[in-house]
N, C-alpha and C positions, 0 to 999 in steps of 0.2 A: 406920492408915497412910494409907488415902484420903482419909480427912478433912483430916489433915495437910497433905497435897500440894492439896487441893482450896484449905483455908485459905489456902496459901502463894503459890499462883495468883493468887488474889482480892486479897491484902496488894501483888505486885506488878501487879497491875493498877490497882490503887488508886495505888500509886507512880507508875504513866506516867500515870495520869489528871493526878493531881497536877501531874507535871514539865509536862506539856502546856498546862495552866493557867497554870504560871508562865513559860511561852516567851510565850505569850498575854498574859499580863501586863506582859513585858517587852516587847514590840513595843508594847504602847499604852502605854506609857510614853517606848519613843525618838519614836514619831510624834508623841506630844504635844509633846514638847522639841523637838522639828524644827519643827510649827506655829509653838509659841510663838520658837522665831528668826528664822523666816520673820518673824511678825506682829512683833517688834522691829525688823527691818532695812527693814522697808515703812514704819515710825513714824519709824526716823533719818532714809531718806531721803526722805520728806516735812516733815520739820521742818528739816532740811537744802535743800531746795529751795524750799520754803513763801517763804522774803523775795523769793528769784529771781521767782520767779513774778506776786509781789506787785507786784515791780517792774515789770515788765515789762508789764502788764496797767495798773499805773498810766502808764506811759509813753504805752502805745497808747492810752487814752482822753485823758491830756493834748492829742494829737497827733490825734485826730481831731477835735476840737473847734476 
């Protein structure tokens, strides 16, 4: 009978190790999806300002010249 209950210990021990892994798991999986939208929305709005910029930098050397 002590074996039993010793086993059954150990089985849900094994289960929270487990489950704890997979929260673990799941957290570096939303941070990485959050990076990786961060690093998209820094790329739109530099390719989205990138001709502004362009312009503008061309203008002021036009204009200092």
């Amino acid at each position: 009978m002590l074996k039993l209950l010793v086993n059954t210990s150990e089985w849900v021990h094994g289960l929270k190790e487990r489950a704890k892994k997979d929260i673990e798991g799941a957290s570096l999986i939303e941070y990485s999806l959050l990076i990786a939208l961060i690093a998209a929305a820094t790329i739109a709005l530099i390719v989205s300002i990138g001709g502004k910029v362009t312009t503008a930098w061309t203008n002021l050397n036009n204009n200092w010249n």
